[in-house]
Structures are given as structure tokens and as C-alpha cells.
C-alpha positions in Angstrom: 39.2 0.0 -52.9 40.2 -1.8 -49.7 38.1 -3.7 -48.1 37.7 -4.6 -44.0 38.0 -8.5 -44.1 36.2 -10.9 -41.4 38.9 -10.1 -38.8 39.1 -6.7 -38.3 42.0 -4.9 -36.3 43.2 -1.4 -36.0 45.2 -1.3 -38.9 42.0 -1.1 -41.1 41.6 2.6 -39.9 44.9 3.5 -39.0 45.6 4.3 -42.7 42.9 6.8 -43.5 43.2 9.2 -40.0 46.9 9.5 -39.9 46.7 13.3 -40.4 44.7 13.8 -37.3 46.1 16.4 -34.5 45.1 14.2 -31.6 43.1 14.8 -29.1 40.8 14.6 -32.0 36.7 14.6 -31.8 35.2 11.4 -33.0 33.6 13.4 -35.9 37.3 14.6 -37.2 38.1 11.0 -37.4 35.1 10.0 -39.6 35.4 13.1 -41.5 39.4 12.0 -42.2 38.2 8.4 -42.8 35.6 9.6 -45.6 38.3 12.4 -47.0 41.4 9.7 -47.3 39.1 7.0 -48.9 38.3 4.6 -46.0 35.8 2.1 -47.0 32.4 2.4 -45.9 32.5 -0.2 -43.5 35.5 1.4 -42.0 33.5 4.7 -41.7 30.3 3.0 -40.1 32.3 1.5 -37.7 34.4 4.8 -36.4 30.5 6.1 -36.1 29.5 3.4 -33.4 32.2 4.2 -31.4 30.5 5.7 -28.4 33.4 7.6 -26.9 33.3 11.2 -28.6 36.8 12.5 -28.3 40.0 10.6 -29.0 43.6 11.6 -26.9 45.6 9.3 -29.4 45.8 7.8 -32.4 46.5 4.2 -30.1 43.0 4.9 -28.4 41.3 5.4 -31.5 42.5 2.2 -33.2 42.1 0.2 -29.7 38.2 1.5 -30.1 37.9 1.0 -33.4 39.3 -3.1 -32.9 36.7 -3.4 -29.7 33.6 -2.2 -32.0 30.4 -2.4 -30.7 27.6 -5.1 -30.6 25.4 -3.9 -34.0 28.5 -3.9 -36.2 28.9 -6.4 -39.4 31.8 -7.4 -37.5 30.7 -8.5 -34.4 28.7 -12.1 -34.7 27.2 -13.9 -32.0 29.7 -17.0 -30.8 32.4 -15.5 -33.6 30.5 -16.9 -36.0 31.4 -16.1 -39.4 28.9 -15.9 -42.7 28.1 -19.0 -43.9 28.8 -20.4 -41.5 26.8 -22.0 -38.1 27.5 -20.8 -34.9 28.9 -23.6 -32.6 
């Protein structure tokens, strides 16, 4: 299984929606992600994506790279675990 490391970036999703018919609904995406074998983590974060419909597969991964501020990947100061914040 792949795994989404520390630094994420769109090629992490690009992989598992690549069949998509874009403009796509945000739901599509995460239903692709789950069908092609995406990690969870790459699932959860397609889900906090606020935006609801996607006109290319560029927006999607340019979404999916900004995240949002509850996911794993986002850490206050870029901290990483096990490590302090500076």
C-alpha cells in the first residue's frame, strides 16, 4: 500500500482519480480515490476539501496540496512529529 509521506503534494492523489470526466463532484473524486486503492489518508484529505465540484484534474490536485487546517498534514510552524516547533 502507498503511503502519503510528511510532505504531501498532488501527485499523492493524482494516481487514484485519473479516470475522472472532469468537471467532476468532489464526491466522484473520493469515490475514485477509495475504488483505485488510495490510502486512507489520501481519502480523508480529498474529504476536507471544501470546494464541492472540480473543472480539472490540475484544480483538484492544487486543492488537494493546499489541504485544510485539521489535516495530519498541516502542523502548526511546519512542524514535523517528533519534532518541536521552532
Amino acid at each position: 500500500m502507498e503511503r502519503v509521506t510528511e510532505t504531501t503534494n498532488p501527485n499523492d492523489v493524482t494516481p487514484f482519480v485519473t479516470n475522472l470526466t472532469f468537471p467532476c463532484l468532489k464526491h466522484d473524486a473520493v469515490h475514485a480515490a477509495r475504488r483505485n486503492g488510495a490510502p486512507a489518508e489520501v481519502v480523508a484529505r480529498l474529504e476536507q476539501i471544501p470546494k464541492s465540484r472540480f473543472d480539472s484534474l490540475g484544480e483538484l490536485a492544487a486543492l488537494y496540496l493546499e489541504g485544510g487546517p485539521s489535516t495530519p498534514f498541516s502542523r502548526p510552524g511546519g512542524a514535523r512529529p517528533g519534532r518541536p516547533e521552532r
